[in-house]
N, C-alpha and C positions, 0 to 999 in steps of 0.2 A: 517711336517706330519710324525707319526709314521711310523714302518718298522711293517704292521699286515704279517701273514704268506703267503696271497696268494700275498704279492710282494714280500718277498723273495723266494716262489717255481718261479716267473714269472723271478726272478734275476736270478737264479741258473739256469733254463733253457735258459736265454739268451746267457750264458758265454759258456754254453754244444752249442749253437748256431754258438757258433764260429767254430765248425770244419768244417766247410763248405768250410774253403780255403782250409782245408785238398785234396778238388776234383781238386783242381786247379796242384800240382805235381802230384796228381795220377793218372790225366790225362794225362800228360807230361810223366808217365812213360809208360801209356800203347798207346800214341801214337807217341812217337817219337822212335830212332834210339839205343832204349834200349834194350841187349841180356836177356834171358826170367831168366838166373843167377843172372841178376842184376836187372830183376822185382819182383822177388816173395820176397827175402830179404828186400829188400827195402819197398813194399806194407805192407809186415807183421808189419813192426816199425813203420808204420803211424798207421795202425790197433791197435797195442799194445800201441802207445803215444794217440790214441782217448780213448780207453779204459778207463787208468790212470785217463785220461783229465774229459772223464765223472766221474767217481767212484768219483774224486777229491771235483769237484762242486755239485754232488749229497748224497754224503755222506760222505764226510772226513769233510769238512770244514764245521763246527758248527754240525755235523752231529754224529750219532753215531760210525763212523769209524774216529773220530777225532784224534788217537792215531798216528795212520798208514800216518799223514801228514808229516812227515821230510820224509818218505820212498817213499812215493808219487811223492813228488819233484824229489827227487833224480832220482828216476826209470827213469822220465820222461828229464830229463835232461840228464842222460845218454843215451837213445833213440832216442831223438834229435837230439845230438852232433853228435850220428852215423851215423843217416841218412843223416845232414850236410854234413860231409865230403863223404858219397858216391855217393851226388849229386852235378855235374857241380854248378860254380859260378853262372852262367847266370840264372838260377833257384829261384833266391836269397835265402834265411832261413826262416825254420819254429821254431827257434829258441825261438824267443820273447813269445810261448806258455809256456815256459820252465822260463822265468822272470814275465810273470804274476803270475803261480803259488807259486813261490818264494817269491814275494811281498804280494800275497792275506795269503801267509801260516801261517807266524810270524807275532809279532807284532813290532812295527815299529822300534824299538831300533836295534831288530835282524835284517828284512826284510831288512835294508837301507842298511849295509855292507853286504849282500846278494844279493840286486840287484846288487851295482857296482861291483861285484865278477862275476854275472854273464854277464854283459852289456861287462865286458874284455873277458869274455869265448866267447862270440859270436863275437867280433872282432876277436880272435886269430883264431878262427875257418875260418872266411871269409879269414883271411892270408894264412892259410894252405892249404886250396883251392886255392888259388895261385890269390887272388883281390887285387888292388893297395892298399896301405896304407891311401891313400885315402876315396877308399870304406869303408874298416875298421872302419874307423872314425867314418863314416856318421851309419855305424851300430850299433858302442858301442854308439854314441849319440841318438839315436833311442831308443834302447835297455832299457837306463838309463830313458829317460822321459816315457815311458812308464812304465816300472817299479816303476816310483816316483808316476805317475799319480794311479798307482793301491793303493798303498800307502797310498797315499792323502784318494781316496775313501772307504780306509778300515777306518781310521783316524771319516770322517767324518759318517761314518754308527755306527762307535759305542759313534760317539759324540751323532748321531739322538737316539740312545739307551737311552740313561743315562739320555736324556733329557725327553724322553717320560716317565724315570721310575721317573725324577723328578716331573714331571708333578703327575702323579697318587700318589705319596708322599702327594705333595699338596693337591689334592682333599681331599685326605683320612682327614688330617689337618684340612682341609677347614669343612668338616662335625667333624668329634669332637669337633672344635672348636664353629660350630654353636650348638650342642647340649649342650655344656658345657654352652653358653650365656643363653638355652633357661630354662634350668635348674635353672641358678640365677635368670629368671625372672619370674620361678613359685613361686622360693622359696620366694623371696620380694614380689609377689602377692599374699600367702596364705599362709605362716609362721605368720606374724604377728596375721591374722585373727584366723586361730587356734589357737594360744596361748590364744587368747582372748576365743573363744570357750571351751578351756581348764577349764581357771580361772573362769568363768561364769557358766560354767556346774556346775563345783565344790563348789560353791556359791550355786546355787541351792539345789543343793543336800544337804546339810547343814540348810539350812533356809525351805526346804518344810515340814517339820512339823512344826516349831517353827514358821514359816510366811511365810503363803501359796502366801497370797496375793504378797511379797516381791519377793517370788519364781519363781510365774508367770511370773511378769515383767522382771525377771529376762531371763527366758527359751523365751520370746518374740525377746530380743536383741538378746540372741542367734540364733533367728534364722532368726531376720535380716543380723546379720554377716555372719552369713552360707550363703542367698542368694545374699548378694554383694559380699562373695569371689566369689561363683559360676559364675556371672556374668562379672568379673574378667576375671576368667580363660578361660571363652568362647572368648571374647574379645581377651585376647590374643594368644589362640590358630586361630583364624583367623585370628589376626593379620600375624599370624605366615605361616599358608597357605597359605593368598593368595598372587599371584605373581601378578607385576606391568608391566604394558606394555613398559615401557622404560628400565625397568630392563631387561626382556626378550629379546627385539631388542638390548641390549647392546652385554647380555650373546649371544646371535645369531651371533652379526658380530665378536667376538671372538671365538669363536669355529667356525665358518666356515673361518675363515682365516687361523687361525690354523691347518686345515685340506687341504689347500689348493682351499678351493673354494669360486670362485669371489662369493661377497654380495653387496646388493643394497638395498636400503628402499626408500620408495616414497608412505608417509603418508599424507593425509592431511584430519582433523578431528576436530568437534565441541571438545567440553570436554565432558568427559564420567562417568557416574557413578562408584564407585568403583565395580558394579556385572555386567557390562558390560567389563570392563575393564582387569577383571581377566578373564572373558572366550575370550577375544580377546589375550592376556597372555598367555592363555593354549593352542590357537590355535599358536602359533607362536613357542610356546618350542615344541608342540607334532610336527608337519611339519617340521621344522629344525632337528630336532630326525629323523625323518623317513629319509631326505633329507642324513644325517651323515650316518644312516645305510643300506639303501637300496639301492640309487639313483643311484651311482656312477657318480653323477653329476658333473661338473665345474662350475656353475653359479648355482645361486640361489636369488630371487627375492622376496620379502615383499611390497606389497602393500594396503592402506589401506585407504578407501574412504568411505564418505556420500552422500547418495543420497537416496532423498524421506523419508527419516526419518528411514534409516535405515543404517547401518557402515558395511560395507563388509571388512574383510580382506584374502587378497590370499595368500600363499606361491608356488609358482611356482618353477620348476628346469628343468633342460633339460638334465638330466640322462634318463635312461633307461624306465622308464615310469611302464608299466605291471598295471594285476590288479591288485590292494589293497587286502591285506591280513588281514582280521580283527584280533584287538588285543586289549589289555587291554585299551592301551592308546585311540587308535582312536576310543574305545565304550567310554568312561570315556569321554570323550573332545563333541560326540554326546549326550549321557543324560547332560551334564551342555547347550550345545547350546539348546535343547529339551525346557529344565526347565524355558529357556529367551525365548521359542517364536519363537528362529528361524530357520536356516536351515544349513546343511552340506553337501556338496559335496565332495568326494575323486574318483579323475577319470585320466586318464591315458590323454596325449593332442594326438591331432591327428598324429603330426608327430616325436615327440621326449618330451620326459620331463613327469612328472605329477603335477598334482594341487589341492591344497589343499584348498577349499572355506566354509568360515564362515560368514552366515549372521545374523545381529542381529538387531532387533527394536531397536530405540535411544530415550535411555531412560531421563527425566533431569536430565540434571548432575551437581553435586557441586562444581566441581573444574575443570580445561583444566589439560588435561593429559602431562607428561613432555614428550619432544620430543626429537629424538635421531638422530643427524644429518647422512644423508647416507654415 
């Protein structure tokens, strides 16, 4: 699933969430056996490394203070280090604040001999404090996988990047490319017929004095051609509109997996006419749409049954529910259901989710509709 902007403010506040261990030595300095020389110095460098630490996550990194990030680091590493050393071993480090920002700042070529630069800085520091060589260890290996771990995550957020901008590449593709098809199959449906119109007109025109009668017959065909092109292009323009229910339930479990949310289909149905079929069609792409934009759901559910001569289909979810907000689509989706005879419900459920219900008389139909396993 893409990275939209309110999960990166929701990231960027998690990471500002982190100073909260900050209360943990600040506590220790203002309750234990600390002279008031060695509280206020000390308080001040947590104060001024939270600081940093916010401005870092909130505005440097992708941000428009993104110039000021090597100085960010730095600052913030030196303010560490200090407060390191003027706080007892037993305390242990707030040092590792100082190798995530390291890791999140560059990108990975830089960051990796950056973190292990810094992963030794915080062992040397726990030496100097006077911890077994032991400890040390368990520090700078500490140090190092959390460092890699940030790493990884940057790695993998601008993989999720590149992918979503490939994604929209495609679509863009995907629509050019259908309009470039639908183009060749105007032009093979009503190029031939004009040119006849052309040649025929021009015939006419030529022979309406000299043989009127010739002429007639002539402006006749023409305007036979003129109405089977017509006829034609209407056909293929609905060809071209309307959308198929197994097309839609495909296009639906791809794009809601794609986004992350569980999908389900539990269809079972006589066969349907093609004008039945597309407004069961329209109900499925417009509910999935609303489900993708508003729901902030994790499941989402398609079902679709006969009974009493009539085919109900549901889109259910169990996101956030609220009233419905009338809009272009969900009026456009009630005049076609109108137009068949039947009914539409959009209603919030009683305890979590909303639902989307289309009923339609069942009309006979000429062929069984393809089916699309859940």
């Amino acid at each position: 699933m893409a990275l939209n902007r309110r999960w990166i403010k929701l990231g960027r506040l998690f990471m500002v969430a982190w100073l909260a261990f900050f209360l943990f030595p600040i506590g220790a300095l203002l309750t234990e056996h600390f002279t008031l020389q060695e509280q206020i110095p000390a308080i001040a460098i947590l104060v001024a490394s939270g600081l940093v630490w916010t401005w870092f996550w909130l505005r440097i990194l992708g941000g428009p203070d993104s110039r000021f990030s090597p100085a960010a680091v730095l600052l913030n590493t030196v303010l560490l280090a200090t407060f390191t050393l003027m706080t007892p071993r037993q305390y242990g480090s707030l040092f590792f604040y100082a190798v995530v920002m390291t890791a999140a700042a560059f990108r990975w070529r830089v960051a990796i001999p950056l973190v292990v630069a810094a992963a030794l800085t915080a062992a040397v520091l726990d030496l100097v404090r006077g911890t077994t060589v032991l400890n040390a260890l368990g520090e700078l290996i500490n140090e190092a996988i959390v460092g890699f771990s940030v790493v990884a995550g940057r790695l993998l957020i601008e993989a999720n990047r590149q992918l979503s901008l490939a994604r929209e590449q495609i679509a863009r593709l995907a629509v050019g490319e259908e309009r470039l098809r639908f183009a060749r199959d105007l032009h093979d449906l009503i190029g031939h017929s004009l040119s006849v119109i052309a040649l025929k007109s021009e015939l006419a025109g030529r022979l309406i004095k000299s043989s009127p009668g010739q002429a007639g017959h002539e402006v006749e065909d023409i305007e036979k051609v003129a109405r089977d092109a017509l006829r034609e292009v209407r056909e293929a323009v609905a060809g071209y509109r309307q959308p198929t229910l197994a097309a839609e339930l495909a296009g639906a479990h791809e794009a809601l997996i794609a986004a992350g949310i569980e999908f389900h289909v539990d269809q079972e149905h006589a066969p349907l006419t093609p004008a039945v079929e597309a407004v069961l069609a329209w109900t499925v792409r417009e509910g999935v749409t609303n489900v993708m934009r508003h729901s902030q759901a994790k499941r989402c559910a398609i079902r679709i049954s006969n009974r009493d001569g009539h085919i109900t289909v549901e889109v259910v979810d169990n996101g956030r529910g609220g009233t419905p907000v009338g809009g272009s689509g969900l009026d456009g989706l009630r005049e076609r259901v109108v137009e068949r005879g039947g009914s539409l419900t959009a209603e919030p459920l009683p305890h979590e989710g909303f639902r989307l219900r289309v009923t339609l008389p069942l009309a006979q139909a000429s062929a069984p509709a393809d089916r699309v396993p859940a």
